[in-house]
Every structure is written in structure tokens, then in C-alpha cells.
MARPADO-283939 format. One record per residue (C-alpha): residue number from 1; residue in three letters; x, y, z. Coordinates in pm, whole numbers. Example, Ala and Ser with C-alpha at 12.3 -4.5 7.8 and 13.67 -1.06 7.14 Angstrom:
 resi resn      x      y      z
    1  ALA   1230   -450    780
    2  SER   1367   -106    714
END
This chain:
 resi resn      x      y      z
    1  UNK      0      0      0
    2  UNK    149    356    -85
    3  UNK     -4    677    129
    4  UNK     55   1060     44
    5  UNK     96   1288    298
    6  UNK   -164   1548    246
    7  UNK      8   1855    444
    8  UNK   -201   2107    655
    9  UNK    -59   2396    450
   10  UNK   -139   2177    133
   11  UNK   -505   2161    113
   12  UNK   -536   2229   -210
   13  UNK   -862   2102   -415
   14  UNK   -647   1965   -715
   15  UNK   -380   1850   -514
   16  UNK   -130   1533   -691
   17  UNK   -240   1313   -484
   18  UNK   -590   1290   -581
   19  UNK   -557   1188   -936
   20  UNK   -235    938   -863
   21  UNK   -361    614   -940
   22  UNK    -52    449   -712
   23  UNK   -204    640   -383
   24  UNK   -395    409   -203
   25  UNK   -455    604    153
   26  UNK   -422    953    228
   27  UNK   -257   1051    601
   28  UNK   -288   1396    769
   29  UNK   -174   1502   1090
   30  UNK   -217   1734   1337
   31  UNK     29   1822   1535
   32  UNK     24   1898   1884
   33  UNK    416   1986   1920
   34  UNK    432   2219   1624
   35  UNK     97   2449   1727
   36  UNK    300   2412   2116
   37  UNK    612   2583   1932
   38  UNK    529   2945   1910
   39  UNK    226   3104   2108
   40  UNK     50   3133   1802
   41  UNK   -281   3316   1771
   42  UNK   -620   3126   1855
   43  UNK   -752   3245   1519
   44  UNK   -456   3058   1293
   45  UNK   -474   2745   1486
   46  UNK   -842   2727   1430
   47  UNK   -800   2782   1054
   48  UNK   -512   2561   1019
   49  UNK   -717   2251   1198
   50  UNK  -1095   2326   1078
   51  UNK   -970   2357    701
   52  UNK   -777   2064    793
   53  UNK  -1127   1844    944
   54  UNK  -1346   2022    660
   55  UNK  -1050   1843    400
   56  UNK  -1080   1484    557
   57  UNK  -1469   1517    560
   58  UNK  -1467   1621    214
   59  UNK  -1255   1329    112
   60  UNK  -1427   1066    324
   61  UNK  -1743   1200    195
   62  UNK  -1609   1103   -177
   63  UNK  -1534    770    -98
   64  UNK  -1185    808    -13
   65  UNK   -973    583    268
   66  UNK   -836    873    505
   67  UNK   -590    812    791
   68  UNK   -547   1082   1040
   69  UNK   -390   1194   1365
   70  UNK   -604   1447   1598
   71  UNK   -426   1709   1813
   72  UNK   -601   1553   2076
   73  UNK   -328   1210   2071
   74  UNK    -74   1480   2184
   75  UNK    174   1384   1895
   76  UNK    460   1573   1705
   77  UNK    452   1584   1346
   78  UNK    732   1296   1340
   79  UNK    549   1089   1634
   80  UNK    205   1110   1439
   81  UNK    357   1017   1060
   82  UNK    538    695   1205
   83  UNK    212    611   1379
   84  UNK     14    601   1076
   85  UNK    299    426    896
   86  UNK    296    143   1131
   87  UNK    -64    125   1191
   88  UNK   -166    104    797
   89  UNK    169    -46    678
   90  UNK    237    200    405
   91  UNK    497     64    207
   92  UNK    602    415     10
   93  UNK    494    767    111
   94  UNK    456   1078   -133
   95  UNK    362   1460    -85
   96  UNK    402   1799   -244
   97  UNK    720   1992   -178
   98  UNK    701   2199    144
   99  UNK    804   2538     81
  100  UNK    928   2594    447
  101  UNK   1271   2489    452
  102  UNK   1354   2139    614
  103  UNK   1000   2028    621
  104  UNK   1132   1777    313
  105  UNK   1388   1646    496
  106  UNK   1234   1585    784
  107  UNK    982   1344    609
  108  UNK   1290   1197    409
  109  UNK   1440   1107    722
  110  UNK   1083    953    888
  111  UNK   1034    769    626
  112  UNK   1410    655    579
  113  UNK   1390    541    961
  114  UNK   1073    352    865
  115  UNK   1222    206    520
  116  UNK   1019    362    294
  117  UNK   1054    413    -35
  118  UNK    950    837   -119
  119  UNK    814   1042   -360
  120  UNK    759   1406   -409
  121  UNK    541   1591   -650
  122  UNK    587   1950   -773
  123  UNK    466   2185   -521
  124  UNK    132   2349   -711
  125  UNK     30   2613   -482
  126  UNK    242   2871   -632
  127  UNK    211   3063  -1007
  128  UNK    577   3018  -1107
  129  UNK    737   2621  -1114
  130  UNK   1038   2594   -913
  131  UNK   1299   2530  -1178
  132  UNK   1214   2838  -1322
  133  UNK   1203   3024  -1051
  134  UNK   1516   2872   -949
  135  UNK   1687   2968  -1252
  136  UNK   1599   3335  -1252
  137  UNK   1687   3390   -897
  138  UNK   2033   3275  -1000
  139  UNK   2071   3438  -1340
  140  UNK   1969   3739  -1172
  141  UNK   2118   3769   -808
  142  UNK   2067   4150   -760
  143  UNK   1738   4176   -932
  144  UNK   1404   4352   -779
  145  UNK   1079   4309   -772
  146  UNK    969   4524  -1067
  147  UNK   1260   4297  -1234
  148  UNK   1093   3985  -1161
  149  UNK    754   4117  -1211
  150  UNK    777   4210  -1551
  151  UNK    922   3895  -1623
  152  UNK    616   3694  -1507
  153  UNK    390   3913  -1656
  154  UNK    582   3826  -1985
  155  UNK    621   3449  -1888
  156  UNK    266   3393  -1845
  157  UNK     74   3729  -2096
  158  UNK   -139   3806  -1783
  159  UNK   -205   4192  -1852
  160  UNK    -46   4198  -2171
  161  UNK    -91   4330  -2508
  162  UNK    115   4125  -2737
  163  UNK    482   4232  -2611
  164  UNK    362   4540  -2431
  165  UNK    188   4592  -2117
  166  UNK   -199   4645  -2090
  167  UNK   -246   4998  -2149
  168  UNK    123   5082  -2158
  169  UNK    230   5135  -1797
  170  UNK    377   4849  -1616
  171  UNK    246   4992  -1300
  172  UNK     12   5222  -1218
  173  UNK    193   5295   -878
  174  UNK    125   5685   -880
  175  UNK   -257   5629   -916
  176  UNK   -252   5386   -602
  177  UNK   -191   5641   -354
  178  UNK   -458   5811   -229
  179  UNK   -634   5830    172
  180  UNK   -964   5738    226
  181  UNK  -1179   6080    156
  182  UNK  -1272   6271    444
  183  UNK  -1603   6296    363
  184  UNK  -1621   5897    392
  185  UNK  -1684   5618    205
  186  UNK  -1890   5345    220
  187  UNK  -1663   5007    227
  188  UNK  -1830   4672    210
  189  UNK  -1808   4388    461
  190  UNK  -1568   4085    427
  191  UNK  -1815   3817    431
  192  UNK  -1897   3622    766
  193  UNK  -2029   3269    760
  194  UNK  -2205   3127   1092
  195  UNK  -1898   2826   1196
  196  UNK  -2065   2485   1130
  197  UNK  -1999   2191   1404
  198  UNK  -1655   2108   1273
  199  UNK  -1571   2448   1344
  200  UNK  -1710   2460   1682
  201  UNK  -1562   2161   1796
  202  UNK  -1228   2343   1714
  203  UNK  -1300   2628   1841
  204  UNK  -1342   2465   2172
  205  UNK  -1069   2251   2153
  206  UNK   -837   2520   2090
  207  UNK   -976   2757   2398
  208  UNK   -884   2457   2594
  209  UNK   -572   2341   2488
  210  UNK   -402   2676   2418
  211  UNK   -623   2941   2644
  212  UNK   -327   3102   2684
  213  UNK   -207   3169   2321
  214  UNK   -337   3557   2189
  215  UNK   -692   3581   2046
  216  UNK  -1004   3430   2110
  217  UNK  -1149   3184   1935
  218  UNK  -1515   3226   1988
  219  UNK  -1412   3507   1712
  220  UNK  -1319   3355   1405
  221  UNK  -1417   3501   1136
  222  UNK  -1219   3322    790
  223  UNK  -1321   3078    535
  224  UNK  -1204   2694    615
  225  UNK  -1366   2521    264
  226  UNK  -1309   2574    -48
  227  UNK  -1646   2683    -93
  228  UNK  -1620   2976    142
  229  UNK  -1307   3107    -20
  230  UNK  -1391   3068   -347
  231  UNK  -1739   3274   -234
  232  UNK  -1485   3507     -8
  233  UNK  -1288   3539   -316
  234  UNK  -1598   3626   -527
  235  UNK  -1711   3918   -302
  236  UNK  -1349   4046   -287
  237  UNK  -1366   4054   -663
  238  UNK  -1745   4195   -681
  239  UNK  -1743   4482   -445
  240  UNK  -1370   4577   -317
  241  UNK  -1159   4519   -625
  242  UNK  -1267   4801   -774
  243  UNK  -1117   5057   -532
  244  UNK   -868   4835   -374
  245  UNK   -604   5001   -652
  246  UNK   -703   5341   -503
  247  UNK   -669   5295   -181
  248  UNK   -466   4980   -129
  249  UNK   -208   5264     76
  250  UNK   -476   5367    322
  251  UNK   -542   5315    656
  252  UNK   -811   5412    880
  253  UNK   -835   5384   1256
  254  UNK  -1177   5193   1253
  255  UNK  -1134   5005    959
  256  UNK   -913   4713    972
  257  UNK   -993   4543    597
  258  UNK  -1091   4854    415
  259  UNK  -1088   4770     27
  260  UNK   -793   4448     83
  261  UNK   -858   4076     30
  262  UNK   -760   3889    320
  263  UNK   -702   3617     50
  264  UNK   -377   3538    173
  265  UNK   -500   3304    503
  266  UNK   -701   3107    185
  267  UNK   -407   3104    -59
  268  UNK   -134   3009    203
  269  UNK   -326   2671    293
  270  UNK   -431   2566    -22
  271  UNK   -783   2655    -37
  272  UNK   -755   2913   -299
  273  UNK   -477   2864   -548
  274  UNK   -336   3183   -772
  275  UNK   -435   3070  -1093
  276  UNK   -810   3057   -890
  277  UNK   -740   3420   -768
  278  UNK   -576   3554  -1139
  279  UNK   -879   3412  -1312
  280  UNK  -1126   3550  -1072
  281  UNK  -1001   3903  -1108
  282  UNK   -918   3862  -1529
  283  UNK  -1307   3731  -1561
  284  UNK  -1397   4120  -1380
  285  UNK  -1151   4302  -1575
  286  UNK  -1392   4464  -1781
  287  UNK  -1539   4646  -1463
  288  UNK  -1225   4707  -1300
  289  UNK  -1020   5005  -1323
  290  UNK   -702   4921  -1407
  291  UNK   -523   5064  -1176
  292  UNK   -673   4837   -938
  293  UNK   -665   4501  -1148
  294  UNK   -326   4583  -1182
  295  UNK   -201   4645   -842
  296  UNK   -406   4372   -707
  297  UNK   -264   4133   -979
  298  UNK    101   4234   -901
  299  UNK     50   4128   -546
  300  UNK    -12   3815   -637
  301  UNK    199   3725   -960
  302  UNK    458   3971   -832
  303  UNK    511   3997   -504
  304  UNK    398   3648   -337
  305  UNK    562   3476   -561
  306  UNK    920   3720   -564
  307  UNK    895   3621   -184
  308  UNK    878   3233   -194
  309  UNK   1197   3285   -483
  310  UNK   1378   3515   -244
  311  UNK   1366   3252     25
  312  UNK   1474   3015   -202
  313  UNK   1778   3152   -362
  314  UNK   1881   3346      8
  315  UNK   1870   3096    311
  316  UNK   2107   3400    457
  317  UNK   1836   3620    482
  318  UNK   1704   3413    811
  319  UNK   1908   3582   1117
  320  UNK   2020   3843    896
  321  UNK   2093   4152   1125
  322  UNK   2240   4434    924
  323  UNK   2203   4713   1152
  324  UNK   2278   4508   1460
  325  UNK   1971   4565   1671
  326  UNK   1921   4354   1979
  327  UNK   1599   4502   2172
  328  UNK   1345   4153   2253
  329  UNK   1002   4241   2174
  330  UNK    773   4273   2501
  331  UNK    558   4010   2637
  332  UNK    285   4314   2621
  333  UNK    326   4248   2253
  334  UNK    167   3908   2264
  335  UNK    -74   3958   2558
  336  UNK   -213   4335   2494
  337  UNK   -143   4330   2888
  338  UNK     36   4636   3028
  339  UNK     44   4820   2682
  340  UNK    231   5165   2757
  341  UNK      8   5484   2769
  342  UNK    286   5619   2578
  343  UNK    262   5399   2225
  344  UNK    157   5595   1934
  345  UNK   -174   5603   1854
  346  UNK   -141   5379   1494
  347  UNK     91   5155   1692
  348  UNK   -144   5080   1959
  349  UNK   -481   5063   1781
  350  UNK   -304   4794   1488
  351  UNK   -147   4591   1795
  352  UNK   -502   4593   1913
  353  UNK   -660   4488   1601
  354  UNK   -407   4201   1556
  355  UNK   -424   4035   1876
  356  UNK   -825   4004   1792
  357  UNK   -820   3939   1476
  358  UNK   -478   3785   1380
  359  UNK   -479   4022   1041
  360  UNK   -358   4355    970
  361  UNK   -354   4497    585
  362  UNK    -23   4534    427
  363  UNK     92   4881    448
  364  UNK     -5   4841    845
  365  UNK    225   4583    861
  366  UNK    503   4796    688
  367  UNK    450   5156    798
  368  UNK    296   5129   1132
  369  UNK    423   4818   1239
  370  UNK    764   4714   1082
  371  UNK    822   5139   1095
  372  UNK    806   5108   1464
  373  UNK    980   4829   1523
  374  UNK   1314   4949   1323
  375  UNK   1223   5322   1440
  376  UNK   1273   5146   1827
  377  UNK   1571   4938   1765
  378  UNK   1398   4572   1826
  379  UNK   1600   4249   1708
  380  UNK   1470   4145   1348
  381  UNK   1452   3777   1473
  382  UNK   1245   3900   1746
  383  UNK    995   4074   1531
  384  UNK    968   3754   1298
  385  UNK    919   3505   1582
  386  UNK    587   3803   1659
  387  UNK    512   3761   1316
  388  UNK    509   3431   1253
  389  UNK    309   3422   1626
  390  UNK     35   3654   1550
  391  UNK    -67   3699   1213
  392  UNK   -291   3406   1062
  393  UNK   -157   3405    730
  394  UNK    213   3373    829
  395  UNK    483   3097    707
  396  UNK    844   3102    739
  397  UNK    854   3109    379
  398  UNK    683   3457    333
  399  UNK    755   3615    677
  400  UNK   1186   3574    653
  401  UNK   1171   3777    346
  402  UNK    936   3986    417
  403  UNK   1064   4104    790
  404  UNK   1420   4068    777
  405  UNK   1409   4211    378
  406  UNK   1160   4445    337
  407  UNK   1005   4539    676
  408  UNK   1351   4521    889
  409  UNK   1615   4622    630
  410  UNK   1814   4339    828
  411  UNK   1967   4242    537
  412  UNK   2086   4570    400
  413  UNK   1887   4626    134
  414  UNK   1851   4301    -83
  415  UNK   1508   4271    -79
  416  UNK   1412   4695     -7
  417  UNK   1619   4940   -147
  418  UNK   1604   5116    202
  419  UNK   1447   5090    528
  420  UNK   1087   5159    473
  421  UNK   1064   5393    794
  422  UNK    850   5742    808
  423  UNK    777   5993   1049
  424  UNK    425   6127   1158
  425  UNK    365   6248    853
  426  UNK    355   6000    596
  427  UNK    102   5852    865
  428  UNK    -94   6100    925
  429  UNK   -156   6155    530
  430  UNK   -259   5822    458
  431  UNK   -411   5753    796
  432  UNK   -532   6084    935
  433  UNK   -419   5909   1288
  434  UNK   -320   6241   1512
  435  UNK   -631   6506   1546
  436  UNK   -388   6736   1358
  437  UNK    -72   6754   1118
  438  UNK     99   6939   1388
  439  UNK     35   6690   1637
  440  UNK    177   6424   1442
  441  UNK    467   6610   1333
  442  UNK    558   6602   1669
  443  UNK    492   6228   1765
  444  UNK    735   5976   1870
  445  UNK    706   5870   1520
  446  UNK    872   6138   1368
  447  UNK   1102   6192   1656
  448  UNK   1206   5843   1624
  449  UNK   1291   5888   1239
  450  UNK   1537   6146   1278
  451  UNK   1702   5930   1578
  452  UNK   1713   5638   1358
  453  UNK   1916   5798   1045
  454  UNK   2139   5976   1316
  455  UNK   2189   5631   1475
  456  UNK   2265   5475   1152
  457  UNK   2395   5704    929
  458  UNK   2729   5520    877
  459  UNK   2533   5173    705
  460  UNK   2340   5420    516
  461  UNK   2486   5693    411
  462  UNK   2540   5509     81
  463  UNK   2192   5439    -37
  464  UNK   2106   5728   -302
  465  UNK   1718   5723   -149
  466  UNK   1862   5779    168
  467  UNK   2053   6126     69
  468  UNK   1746   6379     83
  469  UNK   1664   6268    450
  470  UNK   2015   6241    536
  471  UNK   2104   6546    418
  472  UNK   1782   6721    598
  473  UNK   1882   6500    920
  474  UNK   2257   6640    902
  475  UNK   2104   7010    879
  476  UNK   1860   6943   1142
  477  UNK   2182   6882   1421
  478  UNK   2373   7143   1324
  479  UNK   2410   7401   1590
  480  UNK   2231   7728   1563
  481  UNK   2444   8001   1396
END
């Protein structure tokens, strides 16, 4: 008998498995050790293990032989693979190609304890194979993202005209910047879904076996089927595409989705692939600006997939510590307990959002977030480990390029071409945060950006986008004539 291992970051609809006529079982597990390993937020372990259930009911449903291991038999990921092994008597094991590093080898090495023989398929949850990816990370080592972007627009013709891009701009960048009017706006719902009894059971399994991880359950709030994303998806396409181009840079104090996705929980388990998400948004181009198709599509050809082939061709970037900051994050930071009266407003009210709902958009994650944390001096493997902790979409994969690259500069300026920090008011502008300009001009935000090119003016005094606000810095500490 030969078993795939169906992973719970894997869940895809189509996945290899299911049309492999040598696959005669199918073995998931949960694992109790790896959800004990960081204090992760109730919200990701719920997803994680309901999408999981809502899989193995699906497949049982259709006829198939399922073999599983519940969090409740206390196992590691190892413990819980040998046990189906020697309980079923698999004779060879396949699965898809992890794209967290060393998850491979660590089934390689289970198996090669239990004598297996292995197989792997092609890992289909991303856009871009991984030879080719492979091969254009190496041919171009120094390369950015608008580098590799306009290459997979012309690898696949998504958005083009023949050998030119759709309407002739590769990006429409300077049309994608604008705050939310102050008059208002109205700005639909994400969709919510009543949980069904798989869901509940989770729910209260994971208040009880993790009660003291951030979050609570009782308020989940994502899609665990394929059904609901692909619905979650639909909506997304149907009433926030539109604007999401337009304001895909704003942030509001009461509005934690505004005009973004949340696709990403979906996409990085495997309910919602990107050719699903592509298609979706192509089928709506013709009542779409395109401004917005095309910032929303670069997210996802672009910069997703840029990510998984930075972590690929850089295993350096992990631990990378360029600027040789050493501050631990705060317990406060997980817990919301003892939060100082003195954090910035947009600081405090996004820490507050996360620990509820596990999700902030992505320019809260850059410029109110990852701003603060480099603005303050904290370690870049400490704000990863919080990363990886809180948010319910994160995977080693995606979060060591994104936080030591882009968010942390940490590895001088491979990923970014310079820190992405700001004063008050670049906030303020796109957030309206402070009850007046003045006010934030003089918050610990902007206080903390002139500090932080004073502190490190020797690693960047090189950077040609760093020699405006250098030079303003420099003239800013000069003494009074």
C-alpha cells in the first residue's frame, strides 16, 4: 500500500495526490508539538485545523480511505507520521514539496527510519514552477521586484498586449496612492459565515488546549472550505476590487480590511490557489479600473511569488541583522497586557486589532508596524518570531523575506532598497491618525525617524534614497548660527 501525505498547509482542491492512481490512503496530521512551538494566535490554529477536518470530511465523503492523527493524541509531526505508517503499513509515502525549509527532509528522514521508499510531487500552490524560478533567482542575483515582475507578466501574458503591457504602464503605482476621503466612504463587509460543528468543535478545543495563546477563538471570522473562499474570493472581486487600486495605501483607525482581500489566510493553505485568484479578477476586468486590477494582480503574480523565490535563492536572509539591533520584543506584545500609555496612537490601535483578529492589511504591517519596530531598535529575529506568532496568514517562507528584507532592512537592502521607515507624517496623510498635522509632526514617530538615520547614518549613508533625509537630518543637528 502507498499513502501521500496530504500537508495542513497543502489543502489544495487539485492537489497530486488525488488523481495518482498508485495512492492508495491519504494521512494527515495534526500536530500537537508544532501548534505548542510558538504562542500562536487562537484564530490561525483554528484555521489551520478546521480547514484541515473540513479536508478529511470532504474526502471521506467522496469515498476516499483517510488516515489521520487528531491534536487531541498529543503527537509531534514525526510521532504522528510513524504512527500512521505502522498502523496502515504504508509501504512508500509521497507529498508535495514543502516550501518551508527542512519540512522535506524531515519526512525523508521519517520515512528513511521507517524504510520507505519516497516520492515528491511538484509543489502546485504557487504561479511560477520551481525550476524556473530557481533559474531566474540565480541568473539574476541582484534583481528587484519590478525585475521579476515584468518577467512573469511576460512568462505567463497576464495583462499583456502582445509584447507590451496592458495599457502601456507596467504599474500604475502613482494612481494607487490616495487616503480614504474625508467625507467617507462606504466600504463593504468581508463576508462572515455562521462556523458549522466542525468548526465549533475546534474552536473549543483550541480555547482549551491553548487558552493562553493571543486571540479568542469564539471570534473567528475566515473561510475553512473551499467553498467559502472561493465565495470570499468572489465578493473580494465583486465589491472591493474596484477601489482596492485606489486605496490599497490607506489606513483608517476603525477600519481594519478597508478595500484588501484577506485572500492570503485562503491562498497560504491551499484553499484558494493563484491561478483561482488571477482568473477571478481577469473574468472582472472589464469592470475594473485598471489601476486596481493591476495592483491587485502584481500582489499576487509579483510579489507572493518574488517572496517564496527570495527565500529560495537566500537561506542567509534568516538571522540576517544588518544594523545590529538587539531590543526583545515585550511580552505586552503578545498579551495586549500592560500596553504603555505612551505607544503611538497607529501603533497601539493595529497591535489591538491584531491580537483580535490575527490580520492587519499590508501597508499596516510595513509603515505602522515594521516602521516602529526598526524606528525602536527591536532584534529582526524577534519581530519575525511576533510575526510568525500573530498573524494568521504567516509561514516562514513569506515572513523571513518579508521582515528581515523588506520590513527590517536586516539584510541591508537586498530585498528593499532602504528601510521603509517614516515619520508622523507619511502617517498622518494616509491615515489621518493624530487630530492634527501638527500633532503628528511632533509624535514619537517622527522623533524616532530622525534618531534612527542619526543612529545609523554610517550603514546608510550610501543608499542614493537615503541622501534627501540624510542630508535634511545632518542640517537638522547642526548648531544654531
Amino acid at each position: 500500500m502507498k499513502a501521500a501525505l496530504i500537508l495542513g498547509t497543502q489543502l489544495l482542491e487539485r492537489h497530486p495526490a488525488f488523481d495518482d492512481d498508485e495512492i492508495d490512503e491519504l494521512f494527515l496530521v495534526e500536530s500537537a508539538a508544532l501548534f505548542d512551538r510558538l504562542p500562536y494566535h487562537q484564530h490561525k490554529i483554528v484555521l489551520v485545523l478546521s480547514a484541515m477536518r473540513h479536508m478529511v470530511d470532504r474526502l471521506e465523503r467522496e469515498g476516499r480511505t483517510v488516515r489521520t492523527v487528531r491534536l487531541g493524541d498529543g503527537l509531534s509531526f514525526a510521532e504522528g507520521v510513524t504512527r500512521l505508517i505502522e498502523r496502515h503499513g504504508a509501504e512508500g509515502i509521497a507529498w508535495m514539496r514543502a516550501a518551508d525549509r527542512g519540512v522535506d527532509r524531515r519526512i525523508d528522514r521519517i520515512a528513511a527510519r521507517a524504510g520507505m521508499r519516497t516520492r515528491r510531487w511538484a509543489d502546485r500552490a504557487f504561479l511560477t514552477p520551481e525550476p524556473e524560478l530557481d533559474a531566474w533567482f540565480r541568473d539574476h542575483p541582484r534583481a528587484r521586484m519590478e525585475d521579476f515582475y515584468r518577467w512573469q507578466r511576460q512568462r505567463t501574458g497576464i495583462l499583456m498586449e502582445g509584447e507590451s503591457p496592458a495599457g502601456g504602464r507596467w504599474n500604475y503605482d502613482v494612481d494607487n496612492r490616495e487616503p480614504l476621503p474625508k467625507g467617507g466612504i462606504d466600504i463593504p463587509p468581508v463576508p462572515r459565515r455562521e462556523p458549522d460543528a466542525i468548526t465549533l468543535e475546534v474552536i473549543d478545543e483550541v480555547r482549551e488546549r491553548f487558552p493562553d495563546h493571543p486571540g479568542d477563538a469564539r471570534d473567528f471570522w475566515l473561510p475553512v472550505t473551499h467553498e467559502d473562499a472561493r465565495a470570499w474570493l468572489g465578493a473580494f472581486v465583486d465589491e472591493r476590487l474596484p477601489e482596492f487600486g485606489r486605496f490599497e495605501d490607506a489606513m483608517a483607525a476603525d477600519e481594519p480590511v478597508l478595500f484588501h482581500s484577506v485572500l492570503t489566510p485562503s491562498l497560504n493553505l491551499g484553499l484558494l490557489t493563484p491561478h483561482d485568484v488571477v482568473d477571478a479578477v481577469l473574468e472582472a476586468s472589464g469592470d475594473v479600473p485598471l489601476p486596481s486590477l493591476e495592483g491587485f494582480v502584481r500582489q499576487v503574480i509579483g510579489w507572493r511569488e518574488y517572496m517564496r523565490g527570495m527565500y529560495r535563492a537566500h537561506p542567509e536572509l534568516d538571522g540576517a541583522n544588518a544594523l545590529g539591533l538587539t531590543r526583545e520584543l515585550e511580552p505586552w506584545w503578545y498579551t495586549g497586557d500592560g500596553i504603555p500609555d505612551e505607544l503611538p496612537v497607529p501603533v497601539r490601535t493595529v497591535l489591538e486589532r491584531v491580537l483580535r483578529h490575527g490580520y492587519a492589511h499590508h501597508i499596516e504591517r510595513l509603515m505602522v508596524l515594521g516602521n516602529w519596530f526598526l524606528l525602536e531598535g527591536y532584534a529582526p529575529a524577534s519581530v519575525n518570531r511576533w510575526f510568525l506568532s500573530l498573524f494568521v496568514d504567516a509561514y516562514e517562507w513569506v515572513m523571513v523575506p518579508n521582515v528581515f528584507g523588506m520590513s527590517q532592512f536586516a539584510d541591508g537592502g537586498m530585498v528593499g532598497t532602504k528601510p521603509y521607515v517614516s515619520g508622523g507624517a507619511y502617517l498622518q496623510r494616509m491615515g489621518r491618525w493624530w487630530p492634527s498635522a501638527r500633532a503628528a509632526k511632533e509624535s514619537a514617530f517622527t522623533d524616532g525617524y530622525w534618531d534612527f538615520l542619526q543612529r545609523h547614518e554610517a550603514v546608510l549613508k550610501g543608499n542614493p534614497r537615503l541622501a534627501l533625509p540624510l542630508a535634511q537630518m545632518r542640517a537638522r543637528r547642526e548648531p544654531e548660527r
